[in-house]
VEXDREN-2710 file (C-alpha; in Angstrom, 1 decimal):
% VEXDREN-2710
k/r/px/py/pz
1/UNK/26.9/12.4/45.7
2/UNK/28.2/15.6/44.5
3/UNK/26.1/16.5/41.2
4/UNK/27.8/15.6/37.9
5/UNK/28.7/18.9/36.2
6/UNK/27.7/19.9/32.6
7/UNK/29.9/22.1/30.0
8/UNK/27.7/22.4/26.8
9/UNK/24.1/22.3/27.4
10/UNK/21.8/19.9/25.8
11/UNK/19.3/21.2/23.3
12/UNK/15.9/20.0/25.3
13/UNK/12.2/19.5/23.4
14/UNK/9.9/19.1/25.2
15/UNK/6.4/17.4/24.3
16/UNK/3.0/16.7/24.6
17/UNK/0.4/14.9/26.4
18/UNK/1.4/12.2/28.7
19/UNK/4.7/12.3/28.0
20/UNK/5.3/15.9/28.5
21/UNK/3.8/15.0/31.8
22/UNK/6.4/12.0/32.5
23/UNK/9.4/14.4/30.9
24/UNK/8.9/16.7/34.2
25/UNK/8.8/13.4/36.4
26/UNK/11.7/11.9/35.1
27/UNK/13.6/15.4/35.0
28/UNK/13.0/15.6/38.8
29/UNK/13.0/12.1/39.8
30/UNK/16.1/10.4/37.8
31/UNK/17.9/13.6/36.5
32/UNK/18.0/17.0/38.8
33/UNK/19.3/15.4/41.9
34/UNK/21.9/14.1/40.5
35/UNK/23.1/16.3/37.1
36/UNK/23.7/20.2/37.5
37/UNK/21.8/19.9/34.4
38/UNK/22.1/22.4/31.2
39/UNK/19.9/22.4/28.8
40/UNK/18.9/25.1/25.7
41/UNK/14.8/24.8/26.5
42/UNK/12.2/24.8/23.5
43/UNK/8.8/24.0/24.2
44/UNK/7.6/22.0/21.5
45/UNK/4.2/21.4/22.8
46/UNK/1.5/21.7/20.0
47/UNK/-0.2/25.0/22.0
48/UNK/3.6/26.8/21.8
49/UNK/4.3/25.6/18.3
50/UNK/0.6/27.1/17.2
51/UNK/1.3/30.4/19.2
52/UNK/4.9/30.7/17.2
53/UNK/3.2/29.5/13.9
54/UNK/6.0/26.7/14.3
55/UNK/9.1/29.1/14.3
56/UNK/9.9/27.0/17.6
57/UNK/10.4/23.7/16.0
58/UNK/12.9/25.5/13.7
59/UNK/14.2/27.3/16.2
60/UNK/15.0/23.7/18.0
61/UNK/16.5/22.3/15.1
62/UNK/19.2/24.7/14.2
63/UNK/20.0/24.9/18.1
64/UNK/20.6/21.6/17.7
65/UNK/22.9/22.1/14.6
66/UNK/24.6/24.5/17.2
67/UNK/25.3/22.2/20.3
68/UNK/25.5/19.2/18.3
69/UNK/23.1/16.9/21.2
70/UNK/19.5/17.0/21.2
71/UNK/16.8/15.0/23.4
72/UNK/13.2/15.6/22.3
73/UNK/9.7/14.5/23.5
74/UNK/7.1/12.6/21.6
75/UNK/4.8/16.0/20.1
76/UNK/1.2/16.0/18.2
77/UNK/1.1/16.0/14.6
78/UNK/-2.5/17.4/14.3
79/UNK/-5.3/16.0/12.2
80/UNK/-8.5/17.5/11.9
81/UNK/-9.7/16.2/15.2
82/UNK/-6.5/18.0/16.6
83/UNK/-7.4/21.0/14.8
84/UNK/-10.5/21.7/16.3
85/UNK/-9.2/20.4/19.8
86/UNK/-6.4/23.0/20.1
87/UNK/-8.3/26.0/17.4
88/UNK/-5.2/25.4/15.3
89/UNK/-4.6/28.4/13.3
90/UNK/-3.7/25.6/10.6
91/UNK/-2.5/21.8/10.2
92/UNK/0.8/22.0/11.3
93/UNK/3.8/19.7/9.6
94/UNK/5.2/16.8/11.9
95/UNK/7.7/18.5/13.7
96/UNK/9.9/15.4/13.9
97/UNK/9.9/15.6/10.1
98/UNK/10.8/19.5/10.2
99/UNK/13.7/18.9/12.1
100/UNK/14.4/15.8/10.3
101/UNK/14.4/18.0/7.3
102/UNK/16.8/20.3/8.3
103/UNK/19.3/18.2/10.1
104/UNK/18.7/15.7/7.6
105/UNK/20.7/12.2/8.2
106/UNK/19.1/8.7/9.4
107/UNK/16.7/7.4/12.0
108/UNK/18.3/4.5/14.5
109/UNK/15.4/2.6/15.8
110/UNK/16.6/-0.6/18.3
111/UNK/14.5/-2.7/20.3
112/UNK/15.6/-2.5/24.3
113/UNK/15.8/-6.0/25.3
114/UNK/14.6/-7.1/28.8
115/UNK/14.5/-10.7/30.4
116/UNK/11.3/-12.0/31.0
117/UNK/9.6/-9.8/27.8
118/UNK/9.7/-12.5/25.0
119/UNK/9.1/-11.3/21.6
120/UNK/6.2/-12.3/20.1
121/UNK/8.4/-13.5/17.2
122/UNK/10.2/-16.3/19.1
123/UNK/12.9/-16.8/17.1
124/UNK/14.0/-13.6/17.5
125/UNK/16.4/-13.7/19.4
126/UNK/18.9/-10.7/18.6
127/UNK/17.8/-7.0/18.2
128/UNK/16.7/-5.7/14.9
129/UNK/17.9/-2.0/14.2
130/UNK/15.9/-0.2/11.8
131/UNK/18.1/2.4/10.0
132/UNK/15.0/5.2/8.9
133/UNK/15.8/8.0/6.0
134/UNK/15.2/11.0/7.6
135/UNK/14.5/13.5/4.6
136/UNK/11.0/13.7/2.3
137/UNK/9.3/11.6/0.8
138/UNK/5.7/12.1/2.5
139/UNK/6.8/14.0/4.6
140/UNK/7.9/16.9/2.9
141/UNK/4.6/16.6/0.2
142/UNK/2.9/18.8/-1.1
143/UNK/-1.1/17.8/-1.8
144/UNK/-4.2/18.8/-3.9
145/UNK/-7.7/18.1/-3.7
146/UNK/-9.6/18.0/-7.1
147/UNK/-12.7/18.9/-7.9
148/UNK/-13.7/17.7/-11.3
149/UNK/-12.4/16.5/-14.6
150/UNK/-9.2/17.8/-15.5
151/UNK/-5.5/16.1/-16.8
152/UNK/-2.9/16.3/-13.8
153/UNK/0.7/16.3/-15.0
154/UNK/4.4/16.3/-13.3
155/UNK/6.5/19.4/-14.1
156/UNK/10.2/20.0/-14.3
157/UNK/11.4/23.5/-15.2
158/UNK/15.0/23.1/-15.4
159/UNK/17.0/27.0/-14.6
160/UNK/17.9/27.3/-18.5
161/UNK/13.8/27.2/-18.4
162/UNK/13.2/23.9/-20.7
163/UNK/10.7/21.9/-18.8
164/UNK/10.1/18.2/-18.8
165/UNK/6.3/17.1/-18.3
166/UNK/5.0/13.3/-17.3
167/UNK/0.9/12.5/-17.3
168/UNK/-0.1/11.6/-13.6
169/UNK/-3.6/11.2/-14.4
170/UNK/-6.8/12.0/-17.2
171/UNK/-9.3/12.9/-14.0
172/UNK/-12.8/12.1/-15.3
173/UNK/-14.2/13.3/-11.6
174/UNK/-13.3/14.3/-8.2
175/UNK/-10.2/12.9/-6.8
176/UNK/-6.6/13.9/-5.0
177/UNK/-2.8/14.5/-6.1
178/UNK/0.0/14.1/-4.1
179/UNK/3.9/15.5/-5.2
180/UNK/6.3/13.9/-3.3
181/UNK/10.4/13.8/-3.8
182/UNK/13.8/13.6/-2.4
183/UNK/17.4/14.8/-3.3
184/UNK/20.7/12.8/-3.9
185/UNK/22.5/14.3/-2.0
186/UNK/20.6/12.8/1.3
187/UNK/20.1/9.4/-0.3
188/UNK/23.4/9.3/-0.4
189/UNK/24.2/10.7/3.5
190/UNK/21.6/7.9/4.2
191/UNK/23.7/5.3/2.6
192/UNK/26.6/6.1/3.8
193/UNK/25.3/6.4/7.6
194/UNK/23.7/3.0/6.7
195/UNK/27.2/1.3/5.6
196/UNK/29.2/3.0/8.2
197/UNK/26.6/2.0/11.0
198/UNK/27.1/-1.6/9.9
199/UNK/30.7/-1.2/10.2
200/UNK/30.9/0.1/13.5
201/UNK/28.1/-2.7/14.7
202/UNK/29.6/-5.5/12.9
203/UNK/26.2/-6.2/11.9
204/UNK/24.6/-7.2/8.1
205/UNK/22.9/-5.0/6.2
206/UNK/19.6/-5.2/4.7
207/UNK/18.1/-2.4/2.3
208/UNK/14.8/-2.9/0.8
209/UNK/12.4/-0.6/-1.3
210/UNK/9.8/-1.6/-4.7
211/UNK/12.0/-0.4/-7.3
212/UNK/10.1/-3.3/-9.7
213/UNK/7.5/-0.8/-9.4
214/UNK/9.4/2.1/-8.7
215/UNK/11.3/2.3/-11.6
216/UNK/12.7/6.0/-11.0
217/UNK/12.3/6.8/-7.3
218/UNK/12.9/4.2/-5.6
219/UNK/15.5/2.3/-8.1
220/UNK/17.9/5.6/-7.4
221/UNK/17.4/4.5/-3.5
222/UNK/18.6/0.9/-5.1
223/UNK/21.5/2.0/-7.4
224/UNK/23.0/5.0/-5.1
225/UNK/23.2/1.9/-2.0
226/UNK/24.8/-0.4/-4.9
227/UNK/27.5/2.2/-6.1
228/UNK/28.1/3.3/-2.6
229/UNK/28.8/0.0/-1.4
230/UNK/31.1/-1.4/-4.2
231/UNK/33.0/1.9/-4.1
232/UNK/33.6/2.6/-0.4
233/UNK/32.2/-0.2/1.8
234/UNK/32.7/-4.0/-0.2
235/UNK/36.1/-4.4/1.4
236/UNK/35.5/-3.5/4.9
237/UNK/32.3/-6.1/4.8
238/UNK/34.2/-8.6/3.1
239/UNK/37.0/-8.0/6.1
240/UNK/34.5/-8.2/8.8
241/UNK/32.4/-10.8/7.1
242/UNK/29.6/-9.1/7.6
243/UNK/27.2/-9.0/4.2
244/UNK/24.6/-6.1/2.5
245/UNK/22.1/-7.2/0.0
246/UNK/19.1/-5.6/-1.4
247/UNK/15.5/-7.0/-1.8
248/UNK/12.0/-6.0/-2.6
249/UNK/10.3/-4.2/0.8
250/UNK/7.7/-7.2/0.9
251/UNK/10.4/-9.9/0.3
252/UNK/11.9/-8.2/3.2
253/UNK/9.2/-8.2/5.9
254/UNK/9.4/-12.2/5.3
255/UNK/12.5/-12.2/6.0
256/UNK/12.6/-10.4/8.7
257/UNK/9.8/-12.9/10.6
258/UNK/11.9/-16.1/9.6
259/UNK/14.7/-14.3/11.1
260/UNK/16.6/-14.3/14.1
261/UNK/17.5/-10.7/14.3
262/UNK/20.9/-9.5/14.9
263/UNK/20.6/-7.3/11.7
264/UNK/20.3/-3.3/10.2
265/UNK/17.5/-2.9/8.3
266/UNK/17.4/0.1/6.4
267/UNK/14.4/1.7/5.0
268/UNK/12.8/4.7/3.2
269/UNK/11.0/7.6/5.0
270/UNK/7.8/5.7/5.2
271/UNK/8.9/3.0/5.1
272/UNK/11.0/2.9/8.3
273/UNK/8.1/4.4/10.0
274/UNK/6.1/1.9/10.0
275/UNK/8.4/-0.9/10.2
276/UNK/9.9/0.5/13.4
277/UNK/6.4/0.2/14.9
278/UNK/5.6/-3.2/14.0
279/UNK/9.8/-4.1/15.4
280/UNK/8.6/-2.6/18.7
281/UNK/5.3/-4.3/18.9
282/UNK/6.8/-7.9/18.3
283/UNK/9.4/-7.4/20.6
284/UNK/7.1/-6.6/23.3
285/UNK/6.1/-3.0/23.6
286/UNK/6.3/0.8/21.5
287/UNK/7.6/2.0/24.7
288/UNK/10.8/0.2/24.6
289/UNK/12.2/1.4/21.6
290/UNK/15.1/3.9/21.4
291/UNK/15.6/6.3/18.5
292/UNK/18.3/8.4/17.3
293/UNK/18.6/10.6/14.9
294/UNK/22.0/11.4/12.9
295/UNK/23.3/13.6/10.5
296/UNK/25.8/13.8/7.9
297/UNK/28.0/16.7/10.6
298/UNK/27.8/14.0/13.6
299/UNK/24.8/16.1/15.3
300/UNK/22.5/13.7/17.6
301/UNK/18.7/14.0/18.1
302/UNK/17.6/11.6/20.4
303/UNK/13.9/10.7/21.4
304/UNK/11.3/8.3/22.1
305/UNK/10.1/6.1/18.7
306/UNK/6.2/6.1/20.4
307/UNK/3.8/8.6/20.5
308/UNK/2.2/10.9/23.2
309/UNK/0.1/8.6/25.0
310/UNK/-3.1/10.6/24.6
311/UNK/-5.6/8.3/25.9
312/UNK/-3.5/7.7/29.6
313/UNK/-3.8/11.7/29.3
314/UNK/-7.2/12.2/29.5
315/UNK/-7.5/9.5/32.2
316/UNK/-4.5/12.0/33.7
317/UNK/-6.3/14.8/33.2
318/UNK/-9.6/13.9/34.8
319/UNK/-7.5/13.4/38.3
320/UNK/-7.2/8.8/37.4
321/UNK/-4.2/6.9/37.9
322/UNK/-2.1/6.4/34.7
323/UNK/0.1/3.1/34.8
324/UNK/2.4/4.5/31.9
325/UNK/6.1/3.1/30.8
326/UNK/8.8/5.6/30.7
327/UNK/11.9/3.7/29.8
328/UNK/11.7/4.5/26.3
329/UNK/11.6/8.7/27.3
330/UNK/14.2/8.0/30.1
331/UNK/16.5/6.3/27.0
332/UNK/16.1/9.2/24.9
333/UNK/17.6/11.4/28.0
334/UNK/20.4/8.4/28.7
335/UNK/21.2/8.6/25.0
336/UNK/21.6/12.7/25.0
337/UNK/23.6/12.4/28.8
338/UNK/26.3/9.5/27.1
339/UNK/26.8/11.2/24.1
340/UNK/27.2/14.8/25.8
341/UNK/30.2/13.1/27.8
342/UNK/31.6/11.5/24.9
343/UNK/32.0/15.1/22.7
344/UNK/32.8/16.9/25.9
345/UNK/35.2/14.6/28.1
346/UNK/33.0/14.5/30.9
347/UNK/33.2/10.0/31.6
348/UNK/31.4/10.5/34.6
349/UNK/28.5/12.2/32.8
350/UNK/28.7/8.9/30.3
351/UNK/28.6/6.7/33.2
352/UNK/25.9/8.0/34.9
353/UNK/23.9/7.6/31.5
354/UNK/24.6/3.8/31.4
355/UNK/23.9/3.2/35.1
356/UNK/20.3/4.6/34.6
357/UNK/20.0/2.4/31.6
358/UNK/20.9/-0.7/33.5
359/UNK/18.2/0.8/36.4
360/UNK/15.7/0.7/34.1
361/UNK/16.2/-3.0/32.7
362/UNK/16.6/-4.6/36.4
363/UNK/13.8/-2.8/37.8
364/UNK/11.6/-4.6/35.4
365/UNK/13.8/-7.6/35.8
366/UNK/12.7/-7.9/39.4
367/UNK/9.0/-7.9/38.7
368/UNK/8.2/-4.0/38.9
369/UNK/6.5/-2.9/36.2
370/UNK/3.8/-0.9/34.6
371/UNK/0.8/-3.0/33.3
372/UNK/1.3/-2.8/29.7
373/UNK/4.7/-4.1/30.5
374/UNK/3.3/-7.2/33.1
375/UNK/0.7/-8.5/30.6
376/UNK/3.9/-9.3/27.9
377/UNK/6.4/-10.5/31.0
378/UNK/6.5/-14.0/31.8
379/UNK/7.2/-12.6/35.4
380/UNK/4.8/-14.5/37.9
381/UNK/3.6/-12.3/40.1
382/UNK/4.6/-9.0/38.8
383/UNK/4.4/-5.4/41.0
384/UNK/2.1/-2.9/38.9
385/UNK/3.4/0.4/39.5
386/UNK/1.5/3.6/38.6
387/UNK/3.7/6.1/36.4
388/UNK/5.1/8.2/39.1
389/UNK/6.4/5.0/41.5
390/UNK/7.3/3.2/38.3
391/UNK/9.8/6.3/38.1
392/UNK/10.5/6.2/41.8
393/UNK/11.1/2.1/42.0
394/UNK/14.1/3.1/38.7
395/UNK/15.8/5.7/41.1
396/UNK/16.1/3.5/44.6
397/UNK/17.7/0.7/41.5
398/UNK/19.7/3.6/40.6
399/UNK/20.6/4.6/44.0
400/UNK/21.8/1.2/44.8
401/UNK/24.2/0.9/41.6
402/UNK/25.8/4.2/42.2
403/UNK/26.6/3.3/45.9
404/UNK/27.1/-0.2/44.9
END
């Protein structure tokens, strides 16, 4: 087939680790023969982003600001151990919550859904979307270590200069602080990406935070979905008959188990973080779990909701075989590909996106697999495919839907 030409490029990040090695396999095996592909390049790895002092992940995100599409690769946020692995010149920010930061927007998290994987939630039977704020909270923190005694306090100065101070704590020894915050103007982009979301999905929405302990930061969250929704969004629910409600986040996670699924559940910073995880784990894997990223101007980040893999790495790095699942990196490319033809008017782009997709679902269908993905499929006698022919087995399914 003639490659599928490309008028704006894509903004590309790539990764670390394991992935950053399956990013170049599935660039060659499932994207270069067929795409005359065009991408704006950032490297992203932790090594790069230490050698730039992080000026690359910035440089990434407004690039993305520019071309609107983005596809990124799971990346390192270092700890100490990461530190002294990769003589850090200092702990670098998540660079998924720098760009987050300046594209601002929400987090899409959905569950891809493959027969033969059964949650280990059996009644769910529907994907759960987790709709994740994509601006501060811990993210964007600022912490202290204390030494001794001493009275920590909150401090406003307002621009006219009048301050307004709240205790934190009457430190009798050592101990930590940690200064966290947000802005209303992104609550409210969240909120409305949230309501609109549901809309589009005909889906419910569900919104939950502690606001009964809470009583300032996370009631605005509360009262900002509240006002938002009885001033803009009540009548289109009520005309689609779909429903939002708010509860506490712990009322919420039981819920969510005695649920079915079929539902948007939208949470905090945090909050979404870890809820995304635990979604992906009980629906079978971390690796099939898409994630998108969008802001307020309609700008797409798309990526991978797992991490780098680090320990199939090492085994990669000391000449083993890996056995590691891609589909979740190849939907983070399919997502970029679809929505790159949708803004640009290229359908055959789009199509090619979706076909991949559906490659990727009956491949597994059939019985080929990686092994984390055969010891959760009720598929008898499932093929175990190493990383590379796991990639190879998607492109002769791919083959055989585009000549179908």
């Amino acid at each position: 087939m003639e490659k599928i030409k490309m008028t704006t490029p894509l903004v590309e990040m790539d990764g670390d680790e394991m992935t950053r090695v399956l990013w170049k396999m599935i660039k060659e095996e499932l994207l270069l023969p067929y795409i005359d592909l065009k991408t704006e390049y950032y490297d992203l790895g932790l090594e790069n982003r230490n050698a730039t002092d992080d000026q690359v992940t910035v440089d990434s995100a407004n690039a993305t600001l520019k071309y609107g599409v983005a596809v990124k690769c799971a990346t390192i946020t270092p700890n100490g151990a990461r530190m002294k692995e990769y003589s850090l010149k200092e702990m670098w920010k998540s660079p998924n919550g720098t760009i987050r930061a300046i594209l601002d927007g929400t987090v899409f998290r959905a569950p891809i859904l493959v027969k033969g994987i059964v949650p280990y939630v059996k009644n769910w039977t529907k994907p759960i979307t987790i709709a994740r704020h994509a601006y501060g909270d811990v993210y964007k923190n600022t912490e202290i270590r204390v030494s001794g005694p001493g009275k920590a306090e909150l401090v406003y100065t307002a621009e006219d200069g009048t301050e307004v101070r709240e205790l934190i704590h009457n430190f009798d020894g050592a101990g930590i602080l940690q200064g966290i915050h947000n802005t209303e103007k992104s609550i409210r982009s969240f909120a409305r990406a949230c309501f609109s979301y549901a809309v589009d999905t005909r889906q419910d929405l569900w919104f939950s935070t502690k606001d009964t302990i809470s009583k300032k930061y996370d009631h605005t969250f509360k009262d900002i979905f509240q006002e938002i929704y009885d001033t803009e969004y009540r009548e289109k629910f009520e005309k689609l008959g779909i429903e939002y409600f708010y509860t506490l986040i712990d009322d919420a996670v039981a819920r969510v188990i005695r649920s079915e699924g079929g539902f948007i559940w939208a949470c905090k910073n945090y909050d979404g973080d870890v809820m995304s995880d635990m979604v992906a784990t009980a629906y079978g894997d971390l690796s099939m779990m898409t994630s998108v990223l969008v802001s307020p101007e309609g700008v797409y980040e798309y990526e991978a909701a797992h991490g780098t893999v680090q320990r199939h790495y090492y085994k990669y790095l000391k000449g083993e075989e890996t056995s590691t699942n891609s589909i979740a990196t190849i939907f983070a490319w399919t997502g970029a590909l679809n929505k790159r033809g949708e803004l640009d008017g290229i359908p055959e782009l789009s199509a090619f996106a979706k076909k991949l997709e559906k490659a990727c679902i009956r491949t597994v269908e059939e019985g080929k697999m990686t092994k984390s993905l055969s010891l959760i499929s009720t598929c008898e006698h499932p093929v175990i495919l190493n990383s590379l022919d796991f990639i190879r087995a998607i492109r002769q399914t791919l083959d055989t839907l585009i000549n179908s």
